[in-house]
N, C-alpha and C positions, 0 to 999 in steps of 0.2 A: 854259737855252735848249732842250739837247736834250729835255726833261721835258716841258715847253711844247709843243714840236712831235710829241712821241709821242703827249700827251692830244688835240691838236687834230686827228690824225689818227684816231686810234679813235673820234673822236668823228663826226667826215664819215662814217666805215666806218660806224659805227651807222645814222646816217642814210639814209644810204644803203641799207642792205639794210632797213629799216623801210618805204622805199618801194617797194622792190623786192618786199617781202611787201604791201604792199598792194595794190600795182599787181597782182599776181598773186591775190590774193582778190577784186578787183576782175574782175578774167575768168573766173575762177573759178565767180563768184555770176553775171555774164549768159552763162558756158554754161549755166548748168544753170538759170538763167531760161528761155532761151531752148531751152531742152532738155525744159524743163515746158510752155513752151507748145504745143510740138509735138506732144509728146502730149496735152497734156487740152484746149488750145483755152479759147477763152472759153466761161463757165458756158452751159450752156441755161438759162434763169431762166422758172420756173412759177411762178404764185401760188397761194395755198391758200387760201379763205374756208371755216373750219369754227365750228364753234360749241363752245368751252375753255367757257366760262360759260352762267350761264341754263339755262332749262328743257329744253334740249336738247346740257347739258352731257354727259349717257351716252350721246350719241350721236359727238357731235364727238371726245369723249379718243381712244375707239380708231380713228378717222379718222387724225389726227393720228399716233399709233402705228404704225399703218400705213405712212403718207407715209414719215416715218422711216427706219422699219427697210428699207423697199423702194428707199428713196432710195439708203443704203449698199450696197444689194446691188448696185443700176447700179451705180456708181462702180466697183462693188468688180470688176464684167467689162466695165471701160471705160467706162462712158457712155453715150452716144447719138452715134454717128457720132463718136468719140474726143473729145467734148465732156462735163465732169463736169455731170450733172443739178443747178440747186440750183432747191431750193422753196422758196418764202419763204409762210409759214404767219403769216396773221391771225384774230384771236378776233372773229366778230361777235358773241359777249356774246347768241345769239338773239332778237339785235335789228336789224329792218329798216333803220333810220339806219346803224347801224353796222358793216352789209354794203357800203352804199353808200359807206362812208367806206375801211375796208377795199380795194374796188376798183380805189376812184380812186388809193391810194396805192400798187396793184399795176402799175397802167397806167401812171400821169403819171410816178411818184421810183424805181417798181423796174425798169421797165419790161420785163416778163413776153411772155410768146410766149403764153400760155393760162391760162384760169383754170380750176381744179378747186373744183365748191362751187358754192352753199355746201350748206351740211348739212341746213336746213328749205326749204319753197317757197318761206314767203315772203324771205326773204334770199337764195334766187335770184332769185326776180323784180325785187329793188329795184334792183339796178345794171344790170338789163336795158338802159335809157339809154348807160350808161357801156360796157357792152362792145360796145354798136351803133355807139356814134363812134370807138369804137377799133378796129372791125374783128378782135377777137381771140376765138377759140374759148372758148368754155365749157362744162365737161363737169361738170354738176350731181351731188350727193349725192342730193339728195328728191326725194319718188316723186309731187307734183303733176301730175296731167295737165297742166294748163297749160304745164309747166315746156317741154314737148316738141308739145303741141296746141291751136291749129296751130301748125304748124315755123318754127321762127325759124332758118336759115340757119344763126348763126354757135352755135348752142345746143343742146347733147348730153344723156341723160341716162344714168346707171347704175343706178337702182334701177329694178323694175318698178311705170309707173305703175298709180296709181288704176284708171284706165282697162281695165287687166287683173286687177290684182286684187279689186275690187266684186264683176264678174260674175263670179267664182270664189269668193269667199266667200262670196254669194248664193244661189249654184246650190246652195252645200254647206247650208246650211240648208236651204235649199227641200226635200232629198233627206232631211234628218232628220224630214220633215213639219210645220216650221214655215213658216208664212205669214203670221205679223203680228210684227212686229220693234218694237222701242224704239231712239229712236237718238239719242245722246249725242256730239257735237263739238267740237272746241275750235273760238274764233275767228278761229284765225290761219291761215297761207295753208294747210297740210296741210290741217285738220279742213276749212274750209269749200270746198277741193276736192270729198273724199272727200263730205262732206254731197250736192252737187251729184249728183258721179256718182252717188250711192246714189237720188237724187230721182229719178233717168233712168233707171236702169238697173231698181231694183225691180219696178216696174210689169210690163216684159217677161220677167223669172223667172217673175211667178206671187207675191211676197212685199208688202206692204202696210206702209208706216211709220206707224203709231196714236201715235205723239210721237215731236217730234221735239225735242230740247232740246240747248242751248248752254253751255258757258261757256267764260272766259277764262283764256287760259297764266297762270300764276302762281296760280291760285283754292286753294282748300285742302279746299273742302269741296261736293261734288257733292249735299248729303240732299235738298236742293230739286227739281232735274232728276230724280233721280232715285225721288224720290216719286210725280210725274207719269204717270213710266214706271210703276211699280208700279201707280198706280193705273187705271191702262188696259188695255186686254185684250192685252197685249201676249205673246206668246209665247217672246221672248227680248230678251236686251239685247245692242247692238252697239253698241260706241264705238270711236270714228274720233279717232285722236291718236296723235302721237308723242313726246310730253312725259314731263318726268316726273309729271304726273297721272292717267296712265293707272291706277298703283298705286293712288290715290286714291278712284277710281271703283268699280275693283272692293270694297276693302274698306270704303266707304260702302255698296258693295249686299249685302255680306255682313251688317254692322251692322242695314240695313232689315229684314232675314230677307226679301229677293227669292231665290229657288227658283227662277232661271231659266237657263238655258244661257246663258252670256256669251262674244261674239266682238268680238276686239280686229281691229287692222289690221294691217298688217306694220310698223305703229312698234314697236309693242311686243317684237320681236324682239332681245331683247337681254337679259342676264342679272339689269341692272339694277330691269327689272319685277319679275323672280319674288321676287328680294331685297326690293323694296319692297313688293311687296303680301304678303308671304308665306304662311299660308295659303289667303288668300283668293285668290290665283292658281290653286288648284286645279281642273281640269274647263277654267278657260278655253280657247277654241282660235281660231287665227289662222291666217293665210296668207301663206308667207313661201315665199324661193329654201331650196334645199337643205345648203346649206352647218352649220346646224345638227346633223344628220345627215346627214353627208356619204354613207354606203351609200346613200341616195337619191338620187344620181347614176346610181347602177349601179357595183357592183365595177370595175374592171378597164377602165372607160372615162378616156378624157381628161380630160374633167370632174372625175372623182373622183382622179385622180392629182394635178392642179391644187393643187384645193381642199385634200386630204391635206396635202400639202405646206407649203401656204401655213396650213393649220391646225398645222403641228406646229412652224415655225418660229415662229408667232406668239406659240404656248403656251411657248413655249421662251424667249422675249423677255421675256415682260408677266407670265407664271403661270397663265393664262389662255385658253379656247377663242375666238377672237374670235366677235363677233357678223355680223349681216348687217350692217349698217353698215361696222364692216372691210372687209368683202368692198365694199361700193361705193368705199371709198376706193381699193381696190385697183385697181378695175376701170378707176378715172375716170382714176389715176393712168398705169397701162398701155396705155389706150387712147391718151393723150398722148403718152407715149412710144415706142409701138410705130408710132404715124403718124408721129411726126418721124424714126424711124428708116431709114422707106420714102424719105426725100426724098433728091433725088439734088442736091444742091446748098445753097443757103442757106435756113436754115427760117424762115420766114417766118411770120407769122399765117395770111398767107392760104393760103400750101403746104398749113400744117398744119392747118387748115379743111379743105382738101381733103381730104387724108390721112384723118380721123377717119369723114368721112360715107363714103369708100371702106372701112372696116372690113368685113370680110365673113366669117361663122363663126368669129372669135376667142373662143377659149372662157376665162371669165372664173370669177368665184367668183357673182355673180350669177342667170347661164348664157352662153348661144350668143349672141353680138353679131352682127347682120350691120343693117347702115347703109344707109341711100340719101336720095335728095333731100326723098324723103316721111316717112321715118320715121327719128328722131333718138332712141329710145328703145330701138329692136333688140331687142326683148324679144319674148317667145310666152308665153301662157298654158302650155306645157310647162316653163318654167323654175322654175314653183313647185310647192309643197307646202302641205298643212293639217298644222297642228301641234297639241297639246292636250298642255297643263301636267300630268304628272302626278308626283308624288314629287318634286318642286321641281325636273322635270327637263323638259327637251322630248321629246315623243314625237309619234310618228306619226299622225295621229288615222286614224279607220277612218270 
């Protein structure tokens, strides 16, 4: 009997202190719930519409790359007003439908404070609809004029548009003593921007387009457009894209034996042209931000401390110099962040609407942002540079 009543007792005893340890892991785990919410708060929730796939897949990777590594570093000094950053990153695949579907899934099911993106114009413009009923900021990747002219309220952009770079790539041939151009676009929202403002702006340089020829993202083979061009009195070739056919183009015009001075657009700012066209990249020259050559800031300036920076963690992450592209994602990113940071209370869409178009002389990897009710792109013809491929390298063109 007493045997009986010794096991029944250790037995209660067990029992007992089993509960007594849970009950105590139980408070345990909602301090220190309640001790994580304190500090980190609920997520700030960004969307990302960049382009992983499709013809504009070397442009979206180091976007993406970017968001990333920058994401970690907020967190890594708190946040945004002691709330951990998360970006929730979709593939529109450089497809217009599939920006639009992307949006909607960032607005309705994530439900996001702002969208960063997307990467090309036209997969900015498709969910235009979608971020107008939802009231939520947008700070685009691509350099469409449209994207920013005229101003759509709730719509940002980081790369320098069209808009300022034509009339500076213009101006710079015009001063090489060329005045009849050939010009080569794709069909999608970039090229037939760029087309446009080249149609506008030529005229008033002093430069004349003797062909102008098209074709479509995905194509493989430009001999035809670019026959056209050869065969007209054309003084140089200029194609407007940010694909990956830009590679294509040039070394069909190598193939043709055309002998002419060839200028890309600031699509082609990226390492992935020179690798593709290889050496038929050479002599090419374009117009892009500084960040390629970063001494083109100026030593010892802000700018260049920046970009430095942001250049040697990036190389240090991926293997790699990032391109301009990076630098937009950087910019789109930061600008979102650095608004929400300003708000003295709950951030809002519409706070943080606010916030982004009060940006004023924030210095980015791009260049100098400053914002207002007229202008949503913040950019100056100072922010850029001409570049010319030589030794598979970017240099400074003269």
């Amino acid at each position: 009997m007493r045997g009986r009543t010794l096991k029944l007792s250790m037995a209660v005893l067990t029992a007992a202190l089993a509960v007594s340890l849970a009950v105590s892991l139980a408070v345990m785990t909602a301090a220190c719930g309640e001790e994580e919410a304190a500090e980190g708060g609920e997520p700030l929730k960004i969307g990302a519409i960049v382009s992983l796939t499709g013809t504009y897949a070397g442009l979206g990777e180091p976007e993406k790359n970017v968001i990333e590594m920058e994401v970690a570093r907020i967190n890594e000094d708190g946040g945004v007003n002691g709330r951990p950053v998360e970006v929730i990153i979709e593939d529109d695949a450089t497809d217009e439908a599939k920006a639009v579907a992307a949006a909607s899934k960032l607005i309705e099911q994530d439900g996001v404070v702002a969208i960063i993106g997307a990467t090309g114009t036209g997969q900015t413009m498709a969910p235009r609809g979608d971020v107008q009923r939802a009231g939520i900021p947008q700070v685009s990747m691509a350099g469409g004029t449209v994207i920013t002219s005229p101003v759509d309220p709730l719509v940002f952009a980081t790369p320098w548009s069209n808009l300022i770079v034509v009339p500076f790539t213009l101006e710079h041939i015009k001063a090489q003593g060329i005045t009849k151009i050939g010009l080569i676009t794709d069909s999608g929202g970039f090229g037939k921007d760029g087309q446009a403002v080249i149609a506008a702006v030529a005229p008033e340089v002093g430069v004349e387009v003797v062909s102008d020829q098209t074709f479509n993202p995905g194509d493989t083979d430009m001999t035809a457009q670019l026959t056209k061009i050869k065969n007209s009195d054309a003084e140089a070739v200029v194609f407007w894209t940010a694909g990956a056919e830009a590679a294509i183009i040039v070394k069909n015009a190598v193939d043709l034996g055309i002998d002419l001075p060839l200028f890309g657009s600031h699509g082609i700012a990226r390492r992935e042209f020179i690798d593709g066209a290889g050496a038929a990249a050479e002599g090419v020259k374009f117009a892009a931000g500084k960040v390629l050559i970063p001494e083109a800031y100026g030593e010892g300036t802000e700018a260049y401390t920046v970009a430095t920076d942001f250049i040697d963690r990036y190389t240090a992450a991926y293997g790699q110099a990032p391109s301009t592209f990076a630098g937009h994602a950087y910019d789109a990113l930061y600008l979102v962040v650095e608004a929400a940071r300003r708000i003295d209370g709950e951030i809002t869409p519409e706070a943080l609407r606010d916030e982004i178009e009060a940006t004023s002389g924030w210095v980015g990897i791009g260049g100098t942002f400053t914002f207002s009710p007229d202008d949503h792109n913040g950019m100056t013809v100072g922010d850029l540079t001409m570049y010319e491929i030589a030794g598979s390298e970017w240099t400074l063109a003269e």
